[in-house]
Structures are given as C-alpha cells and as structure tokens.
C-alpha positions as CSV (number, residue, x, y, z in Angstrom):
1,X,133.6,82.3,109.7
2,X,132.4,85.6,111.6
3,X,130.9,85.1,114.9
4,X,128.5,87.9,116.1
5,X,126.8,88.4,119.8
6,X,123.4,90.3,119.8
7,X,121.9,91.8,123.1
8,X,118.5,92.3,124.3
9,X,117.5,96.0,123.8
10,X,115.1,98.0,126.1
11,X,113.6,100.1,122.9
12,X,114.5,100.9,118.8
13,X,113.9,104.2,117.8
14,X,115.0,106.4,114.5
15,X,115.0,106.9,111.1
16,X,116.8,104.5,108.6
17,X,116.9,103.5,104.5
18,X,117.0,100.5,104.3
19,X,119.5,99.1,101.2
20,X,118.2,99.1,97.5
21,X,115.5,96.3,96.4
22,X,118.0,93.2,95.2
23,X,115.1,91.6,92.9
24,X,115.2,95.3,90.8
25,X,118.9,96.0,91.8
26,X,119.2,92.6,89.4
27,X,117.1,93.6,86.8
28,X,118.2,96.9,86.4
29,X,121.5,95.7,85.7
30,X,120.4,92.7,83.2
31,X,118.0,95.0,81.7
32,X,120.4,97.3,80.6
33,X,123.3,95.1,79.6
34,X,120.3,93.6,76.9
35,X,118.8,96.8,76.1
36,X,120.0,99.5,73.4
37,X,121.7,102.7,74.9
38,X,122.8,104.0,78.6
39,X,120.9,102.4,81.7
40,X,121.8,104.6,85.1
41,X,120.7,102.9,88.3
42,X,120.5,104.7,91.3
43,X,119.7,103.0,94.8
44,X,121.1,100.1,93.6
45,X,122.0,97.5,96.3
46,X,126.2,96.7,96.2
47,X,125.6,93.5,98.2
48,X,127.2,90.6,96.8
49,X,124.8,88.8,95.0
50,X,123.9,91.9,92.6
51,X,127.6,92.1,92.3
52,X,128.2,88.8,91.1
53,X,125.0,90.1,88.0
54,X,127.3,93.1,87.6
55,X,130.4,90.6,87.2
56,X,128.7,88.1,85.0
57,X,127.6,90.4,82.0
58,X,131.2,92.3,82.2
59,X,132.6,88.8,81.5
60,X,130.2,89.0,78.9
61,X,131.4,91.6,77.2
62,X,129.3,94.4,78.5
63,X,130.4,97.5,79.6
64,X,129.1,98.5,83.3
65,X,130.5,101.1,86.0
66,X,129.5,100.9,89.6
67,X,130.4,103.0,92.8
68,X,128.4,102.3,95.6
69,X,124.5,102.9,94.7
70,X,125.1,103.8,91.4
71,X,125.7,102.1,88.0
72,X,126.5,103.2,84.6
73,X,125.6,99.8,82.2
74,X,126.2,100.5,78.3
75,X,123.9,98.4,76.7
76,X,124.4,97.3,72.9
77,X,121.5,95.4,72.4
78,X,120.9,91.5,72.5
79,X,123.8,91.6,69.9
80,X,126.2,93.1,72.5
81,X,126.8,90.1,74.1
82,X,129.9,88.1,73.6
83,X,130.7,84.4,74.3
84,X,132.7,84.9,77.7
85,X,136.3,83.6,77.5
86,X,135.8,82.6,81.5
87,X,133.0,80.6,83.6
88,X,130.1,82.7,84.4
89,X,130.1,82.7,88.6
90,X,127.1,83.4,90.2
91,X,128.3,82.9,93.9
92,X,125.0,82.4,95.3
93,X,122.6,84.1,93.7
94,X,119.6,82.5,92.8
95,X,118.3,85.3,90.4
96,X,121.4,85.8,88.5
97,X,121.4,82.1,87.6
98,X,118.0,82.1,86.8
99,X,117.2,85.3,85.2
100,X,120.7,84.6,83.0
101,X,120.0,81.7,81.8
102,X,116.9,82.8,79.8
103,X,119.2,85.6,78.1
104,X,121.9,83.3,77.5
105,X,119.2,80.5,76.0
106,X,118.4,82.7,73.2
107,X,122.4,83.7,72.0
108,X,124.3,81.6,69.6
109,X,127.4,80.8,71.9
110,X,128.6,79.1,74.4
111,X,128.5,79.4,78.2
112,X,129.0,77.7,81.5
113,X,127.6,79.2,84.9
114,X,128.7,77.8,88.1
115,X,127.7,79.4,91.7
116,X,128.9,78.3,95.5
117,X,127.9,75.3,97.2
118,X,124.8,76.5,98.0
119,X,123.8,77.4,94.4
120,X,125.2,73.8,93.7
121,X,122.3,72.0,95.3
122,X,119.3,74.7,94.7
123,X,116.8,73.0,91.8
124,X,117.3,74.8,88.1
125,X,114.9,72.5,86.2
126,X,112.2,74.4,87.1
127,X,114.1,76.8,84.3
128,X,116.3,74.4,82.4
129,X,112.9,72.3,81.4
130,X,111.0,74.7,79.5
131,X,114.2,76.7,78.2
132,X,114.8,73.3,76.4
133,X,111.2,73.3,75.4
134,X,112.2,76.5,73.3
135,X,114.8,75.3,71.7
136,X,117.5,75.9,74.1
137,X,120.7,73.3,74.6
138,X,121.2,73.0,78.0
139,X,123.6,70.5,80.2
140,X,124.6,69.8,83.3
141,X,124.5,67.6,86.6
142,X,121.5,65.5,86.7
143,X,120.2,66.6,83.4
144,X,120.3,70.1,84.2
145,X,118.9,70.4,87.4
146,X,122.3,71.7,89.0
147,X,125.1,73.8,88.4
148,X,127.8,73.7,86.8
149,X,125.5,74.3,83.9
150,X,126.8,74.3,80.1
151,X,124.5,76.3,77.6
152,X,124.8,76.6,73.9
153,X,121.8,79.2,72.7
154,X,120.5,79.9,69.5
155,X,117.4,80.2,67.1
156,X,113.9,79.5,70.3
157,X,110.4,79.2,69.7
158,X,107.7,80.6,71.6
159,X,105.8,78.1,74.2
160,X,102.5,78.3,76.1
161,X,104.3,77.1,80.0
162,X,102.0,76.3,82.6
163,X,104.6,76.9,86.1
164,X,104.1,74.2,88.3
165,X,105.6,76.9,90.5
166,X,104.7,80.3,91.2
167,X,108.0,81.7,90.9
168,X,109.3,85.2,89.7
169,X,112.6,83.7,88.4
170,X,110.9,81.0,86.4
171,X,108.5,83.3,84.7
172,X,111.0,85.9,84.2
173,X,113.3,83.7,82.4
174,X,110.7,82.0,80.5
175,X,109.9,85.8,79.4
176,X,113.8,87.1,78.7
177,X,114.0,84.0,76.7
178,X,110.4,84.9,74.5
179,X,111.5,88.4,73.9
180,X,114.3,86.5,71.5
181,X,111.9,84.1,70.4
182,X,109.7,83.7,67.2
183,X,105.7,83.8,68.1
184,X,103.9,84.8,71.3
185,X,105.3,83.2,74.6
186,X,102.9,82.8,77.5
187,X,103.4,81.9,81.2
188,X,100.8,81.1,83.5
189,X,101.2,80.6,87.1
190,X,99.1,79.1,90.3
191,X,99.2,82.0,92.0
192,X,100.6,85.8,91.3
193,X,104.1,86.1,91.7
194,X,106.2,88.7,92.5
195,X,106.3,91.4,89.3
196,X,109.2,93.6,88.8
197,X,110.1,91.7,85.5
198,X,106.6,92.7,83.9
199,X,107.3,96.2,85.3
200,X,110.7,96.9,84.1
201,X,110.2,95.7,81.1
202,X,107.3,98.2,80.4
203,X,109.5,100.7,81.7
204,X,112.2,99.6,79.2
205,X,110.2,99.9,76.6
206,X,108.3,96.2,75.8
207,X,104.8,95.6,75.3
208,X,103.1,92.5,77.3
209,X,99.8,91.5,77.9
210,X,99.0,90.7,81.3
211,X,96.0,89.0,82.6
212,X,95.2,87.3,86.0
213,X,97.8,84.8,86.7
214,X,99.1,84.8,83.0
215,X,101.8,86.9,81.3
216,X,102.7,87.2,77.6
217,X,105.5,88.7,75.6
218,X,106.0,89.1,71.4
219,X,109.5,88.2,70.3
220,X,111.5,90.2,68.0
221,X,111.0,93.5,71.0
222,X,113.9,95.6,71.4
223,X,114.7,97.1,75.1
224,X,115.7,101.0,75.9
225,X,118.1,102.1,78.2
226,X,116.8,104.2,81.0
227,X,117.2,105.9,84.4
228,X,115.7,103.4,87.2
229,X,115.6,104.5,90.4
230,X,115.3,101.4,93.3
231,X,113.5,101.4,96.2
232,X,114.3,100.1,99.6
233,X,114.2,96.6,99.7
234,X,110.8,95.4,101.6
235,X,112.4,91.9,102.6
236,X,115.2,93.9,104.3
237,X,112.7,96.1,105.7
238,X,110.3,93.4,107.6
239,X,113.6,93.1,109.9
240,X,113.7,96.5,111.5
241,X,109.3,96.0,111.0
242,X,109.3,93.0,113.0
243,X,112.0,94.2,115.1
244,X,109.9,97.7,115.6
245,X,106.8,95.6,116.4
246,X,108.1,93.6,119.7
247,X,110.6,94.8,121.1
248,X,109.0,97.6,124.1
249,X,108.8,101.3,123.5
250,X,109.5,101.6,119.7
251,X,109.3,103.4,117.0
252,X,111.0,102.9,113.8
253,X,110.4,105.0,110.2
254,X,112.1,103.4,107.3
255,X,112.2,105.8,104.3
256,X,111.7,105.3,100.9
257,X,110.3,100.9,100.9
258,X,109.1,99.7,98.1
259,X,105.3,98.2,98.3
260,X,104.9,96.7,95.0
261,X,101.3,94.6,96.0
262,X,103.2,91.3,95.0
263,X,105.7,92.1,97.6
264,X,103.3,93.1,100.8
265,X,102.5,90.1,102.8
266,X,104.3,91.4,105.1
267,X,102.6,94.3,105.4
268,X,99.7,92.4,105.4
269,X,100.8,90.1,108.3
270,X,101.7,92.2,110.3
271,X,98.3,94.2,110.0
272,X,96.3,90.8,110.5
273,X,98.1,90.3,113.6
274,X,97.5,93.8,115.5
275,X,100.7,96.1,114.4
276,X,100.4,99.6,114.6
277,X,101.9,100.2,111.1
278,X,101.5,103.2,109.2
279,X,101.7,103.9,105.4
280,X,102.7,107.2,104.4
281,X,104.4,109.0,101.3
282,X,103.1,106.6,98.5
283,X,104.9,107.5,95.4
284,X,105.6,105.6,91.8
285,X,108.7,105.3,90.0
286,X,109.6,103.3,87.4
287,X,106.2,101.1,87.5
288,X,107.0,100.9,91.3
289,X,105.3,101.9,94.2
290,X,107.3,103.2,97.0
291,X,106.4,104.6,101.1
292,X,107.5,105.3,104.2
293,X,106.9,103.0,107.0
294,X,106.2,104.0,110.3
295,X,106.6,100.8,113.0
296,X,105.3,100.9,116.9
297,X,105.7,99.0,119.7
298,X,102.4,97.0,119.3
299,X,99.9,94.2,120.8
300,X,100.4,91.2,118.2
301,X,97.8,87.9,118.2
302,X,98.4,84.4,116.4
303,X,97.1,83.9,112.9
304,X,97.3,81.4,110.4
305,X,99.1,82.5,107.2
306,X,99.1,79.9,103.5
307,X,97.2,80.4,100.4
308,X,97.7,83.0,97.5
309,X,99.8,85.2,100.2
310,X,102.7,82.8,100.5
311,X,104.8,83.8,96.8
312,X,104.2,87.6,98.3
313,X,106.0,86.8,101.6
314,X,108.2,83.6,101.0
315,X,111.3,85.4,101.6
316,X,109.9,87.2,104.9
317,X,108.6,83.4,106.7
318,X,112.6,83.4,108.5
319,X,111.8,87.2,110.6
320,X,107.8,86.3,110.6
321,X,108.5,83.2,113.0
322,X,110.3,85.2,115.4
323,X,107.3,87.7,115.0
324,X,105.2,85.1,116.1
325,X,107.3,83.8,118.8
326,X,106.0,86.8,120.4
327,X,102.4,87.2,119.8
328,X,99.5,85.8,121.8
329,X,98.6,82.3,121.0
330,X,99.2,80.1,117.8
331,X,100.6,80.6,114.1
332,X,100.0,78.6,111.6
333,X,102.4,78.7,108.5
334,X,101.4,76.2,105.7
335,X,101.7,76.4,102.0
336,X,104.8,77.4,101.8
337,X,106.6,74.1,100.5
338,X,109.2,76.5,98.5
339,X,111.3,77.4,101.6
340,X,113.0,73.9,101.1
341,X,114.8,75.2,98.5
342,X,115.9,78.3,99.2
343,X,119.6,79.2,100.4
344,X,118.5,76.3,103.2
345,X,115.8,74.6,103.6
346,X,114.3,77.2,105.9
347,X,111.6,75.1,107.2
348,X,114.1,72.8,109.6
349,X,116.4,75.9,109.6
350,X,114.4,78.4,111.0
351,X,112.4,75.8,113.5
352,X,116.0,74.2,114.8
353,X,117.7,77.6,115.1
354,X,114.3,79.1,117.3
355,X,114.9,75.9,119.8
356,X,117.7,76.1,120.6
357,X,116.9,79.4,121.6
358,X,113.4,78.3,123.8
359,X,110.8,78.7,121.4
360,X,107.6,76.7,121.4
361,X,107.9,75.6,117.3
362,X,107.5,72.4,115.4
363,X,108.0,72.1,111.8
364,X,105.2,70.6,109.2
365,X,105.7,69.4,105.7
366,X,104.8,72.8,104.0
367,X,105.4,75.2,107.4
368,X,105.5,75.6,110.7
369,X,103.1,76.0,113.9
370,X,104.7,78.4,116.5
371,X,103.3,79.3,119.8
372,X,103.6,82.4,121.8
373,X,104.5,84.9,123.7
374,X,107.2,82.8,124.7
375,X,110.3,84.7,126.5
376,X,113.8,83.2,124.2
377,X,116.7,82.6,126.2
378,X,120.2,83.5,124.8
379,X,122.2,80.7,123.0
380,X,124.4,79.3,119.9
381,X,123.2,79.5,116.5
382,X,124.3,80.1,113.1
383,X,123.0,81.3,110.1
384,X,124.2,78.4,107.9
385,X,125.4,80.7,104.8
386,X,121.2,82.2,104.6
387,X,121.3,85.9,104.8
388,X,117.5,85.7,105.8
389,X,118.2,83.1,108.4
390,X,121.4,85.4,110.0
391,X,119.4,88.3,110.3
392,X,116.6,86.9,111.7
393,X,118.1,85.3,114.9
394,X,119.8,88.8,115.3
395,X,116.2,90.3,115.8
396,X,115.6,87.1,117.8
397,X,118.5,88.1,119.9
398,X,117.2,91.6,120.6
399,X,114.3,89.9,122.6
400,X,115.9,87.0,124.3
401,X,116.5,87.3,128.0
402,X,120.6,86.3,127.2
403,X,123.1,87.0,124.8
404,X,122.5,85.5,121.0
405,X,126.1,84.2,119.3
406,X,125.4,84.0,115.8
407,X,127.8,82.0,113.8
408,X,128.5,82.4,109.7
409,X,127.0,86.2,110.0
410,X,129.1,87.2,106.9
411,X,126.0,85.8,105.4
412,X,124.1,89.3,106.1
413,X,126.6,90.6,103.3
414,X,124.9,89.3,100.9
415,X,122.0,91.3,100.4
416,X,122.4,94.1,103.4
417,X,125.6,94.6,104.4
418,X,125.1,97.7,106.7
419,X,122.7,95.7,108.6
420,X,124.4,96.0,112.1
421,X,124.9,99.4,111.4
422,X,121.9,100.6,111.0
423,X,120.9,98.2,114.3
424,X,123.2,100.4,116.0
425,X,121.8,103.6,114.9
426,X,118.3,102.5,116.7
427,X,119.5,101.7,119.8
C-alpha cells in the first residue's frame, strides 16, 4: 500500500485537461466490440477500470488496440462474441460488471465474471433481477446479488422495468440486453439518470424513444462503428473545481469537461453556494456537450443539497463535503442513500475520514450535515481502496493547517492516474 503526504498550498493556478470521461471511456469501448465495423476512441481514459472493459471483451474474442488515449475496437457485431475460455475479471469496476452483463444476458454461451473484493460485496440484483425477468440464466452468491457471477444467455423477451433505483448502469443494461430482445423494452426511473447510454447509442446508430423519466429501445437494432471523441471527465474535474474554489488566490481553467445536464450538479452546487465559475467554449460531440471551466478563489455559503439533483452528483458528495467544510454555515446532504454502496460506503467513509482531520460533520441515514468554515488540522487517513474518497482528502489536505498522510492512494489509479501530476503543475 502507497502512502502519500499532501501540503497546504498558498494558491492553484494554470491550465490543465483533466483525464477522459470513464462512464463514455466504457461505453465506447463496449459499444464498439457489439457494434458492426471499426470504433476509434480518442480521449479515452487508460485508468484501470476502463482497462479491465478493454480486457474483458478481448477475452471475449474481440479484437481491440489501445495506446494511451486511443483505441482501435473491431467490432463484428453481437455475433462477434465468443464464449471466453477464461473468467471475465472486472477488478473493480462497477460499470463493466454491470453494463456486461446485459450484453452477455442476451448470448447463447457461457460466462463467469468475477471482480476484487470490493466488487465482491457491491449489490448486482438491482441488474441480475430483471435480466432474469428477460429470460436471462443467471447464478451466483446469494442468488445473484454478488460476484462471482455465472451467466448462461440466450433467446430474452422485452419487459416494461420500473427501477427502484435511479441508476445509469441498471437502465443501461436493462437497454443492452432489449436491443437483443424480441418486443419493445422500457425502463422507467424515479428520477433522470445520468445518459451517455441513450446518447451513444444514437450516435451508434439505434433508434429510442425517450420521454421524461422513461427510456425505450426495439430489439432486433444493429450498432455502427464510429469515431467518439471523450470529453474530460466532470467527476474528475469537481476536484481541481472544488480545490480552485477554497483554497486563496486561485484560478484554475480545465479544458475540454464534459457538461452533459445529467452530470452538472456539481456545477450547480457550486453556483448555489457562491463560486465564481465560468462556462465558456460549449461545444457538441458525439451527443455530448463539452466546455471549458474557469474556477476562482470564491466566497462559498451552506446549502442543503437532496432531491432530483442527487443521481447528477452522487459521485461528486466525497470532494462536495470538503467544499462545505469550508463555507459559511451548514450543509445539508440527504437523499443520497446510494453512497452506501459504492466502492465504500461513503457516507461513514467520507464523515470518519473528515474527523479525524477537525471537521464539524455527522453522518445521517441518507447524508450528511457538515458545518463550516472550519480550519482542518493535518492527520492519518486512508482512502480505503475508493478513488473518490483518496482524492478527496488530498484536496482536504491542501487546506489543512498540517500535513495530510493518505494511505491506500494507489486508489487514485483507478480512474485518474495523473492526478498528483497535474496537482503539481498548479502549484
């Protein structure tokens, strides 16, 4: 395990791009490997989880050639795929599991996907349930709730789901799985989430019909290869905008992020709470939306953040509550039950790590309540294997009034491994 000691800083200033979105990075690559004819991918992210989608569909028998931020994937169709002669590992991401198992629900062989111990305990009913609705076969621990999971796919039917959840990896492989199905498969969530499936798809060729909070796909659709070009990854962006935000004499423009609506609470926060944030350079690609993001040092206030905006920031909550460590008065989290099963459960995570460092935080049963400003001393904590969580108490570390030892920060690797670098670049 990596150890790593973060400073307080006395400003952040530059120019940086931040690594490739890892929700498209994934899809590009799936996409491709199910969809006829050459898929290039530039701006892809090489961090480990969208390696371990890259090493999955070459073990099942798909042709794909990457070198650094970009990717060559020769796509033969939904017949391309082979029964792999090895166990599909996922290491520890959440999407390749997810989004794979609606592909593989639909093909008539056999597979088993197993991940790292984190993946081991993260809840895959929420998929598993309604692929077995369709027709899928589907085994494993606790009646296919947890990895190692055994699938045997073949002939599905369409299904009208209602998501308990609203969840991009559910829907999407509810929708991977309907494109191989016979009828018209729908999937309705309780609130919006997060749409690059629905986009790439178009892009690849596939007509849906969308509607509020309900998404549906026609079997029998064929996908085309394309050229998809990935924007920076928002989620790894809201570090250096937090960071830009609070710590004194700052100014930080990140080039190229993408600002898909489902993806902008944090945008949204961090307007709500006083940032001086500017959006220049819009742009579309692909379906997507993409900007440059001008940060300043700014004057932030407490506000209380739950509802519809949660599935467009769930992955931000980590950095936000160091954001609001530092703004005047209280911040309410709530809603945001989901973050118990992420990589950690990033409720008690986030509020035991921010203790131990001073700050003024209590955990609820769906969020957290922080009060600020509140000065953090220096201290021991550790990222417990969560990306989010490492990078987070580095930012915390650049405002803390003593060193910050962060243990397990190999973490960071997983979805931006020049993370430090580019921290050092600012400075």
């Amino acid at each position: 395990m990596t150890k790593k000691v973060v400073e307080r800083v006395q400003q952040l200033k530059g120019t940086i791009k931040v690594p490739g979105d890892k929700s498209i990075s994934h899809r590009a690559v799936m996409f491709g490997a199910i969809a006829n004819g050459t898929t290039t991918v530039e701006g892809f992210l090489p961090g480990e989880d969208c390696l371990s989608t890259i090493s999955c569909f070459q073990k099942l028998g798909v042709k794909i050639e990457q070198e650094e931020e970009s990717v060559t994937v020769h796509g033969k169709g939904w017949e391309g795929l082979r029964e792999s002669s090895e166990i599909l590992d996922v290491g520890n991401s959440g999407t390749t599991t997810r989004l794979m198992l609606g592909i593989l629900a639909t093909r008539p062989f056999h597979s088993i996907v197993i991940g790292d111990a984190s993946i081991a305990k993260r809840p895959m009913a929420r998929v598993t349930a309604p692929l077995k609705q369709m027709g899928a076969q589907i085994d494993g621990r606790n009646e296919g709730d947890f990895t190692p999971l055994a699938i045997r796919g073949g002939q599905t039917k369409a299904i009208n789901y209602m998501s308990p959840v609203a969840s991009a990896q559910v829907k999407s492989a509810i929708l991977l799985a309907g494109l191989q199905s016979e009828g018209v498969t729908t999937v309705t969530e309780p609130h919006k989430s997060r749409d690059h499936t629905e986009r790439m798809l178009k892009a690849f060729g596939v007509e849906l019909e969308e509607n509020e909070l309900s998404v549906s796909v026609r079997g029998g659709q064929a996908l085309q290869g394309q050229h998809v070009v990935v924007p920076g990854d928002i989620s790894s962006a809201a570090f250096f905008l937090v960071a830009g935000a609070i710590i004194p004499n700052s100014e930080i423009k990140l080039m190229n992020v993408g600002v898909n609506t489902t993806r902008t609470g944090i945008i949204d926060v961090l307007l709500q709470m006083g940032a001086e944030l500017e959006i220049t350079n819009e742009k579309i690609i692909n379906e997507e939306r993409m900007a440059d993001l001008t940060i300043r040092t700014s004057k932030l206030n407490g506000i209380e953040i739950g509802g519809e905006i949660i599935p467009r920031l769930i992955d931000e909550i980590p950095v936000i509550a160091i954001l609001a460590t530092q703004a005047n008065g209280t911040t309410i989290i709530k809603d945001a039950q989901e973050l118990k099963v992420k990589e950690t459960n990033r409720i008690d995570t986030v509020v035991n790590q921010l203790k131990l460092l001073g700050a003024n935080i209590e955990a609820t049963e769906d969020g957290m309540i922080i009060h600020g400003p509140t000065l953090l001393s220096g201290g021991k904590v550790a990222s417990f294997g969560d990306h989010r969580i490492g990078m987070s108490m580095a930012i915390a570390g650049l405002v803390a009034n003593q060193p910050v030892e962060i243990d397990e920060i190999e973490a960071v690797d997983v979805s931006y491994p020049n993370f430090f670098q580019h921290l050092e670049e600012l400075i």
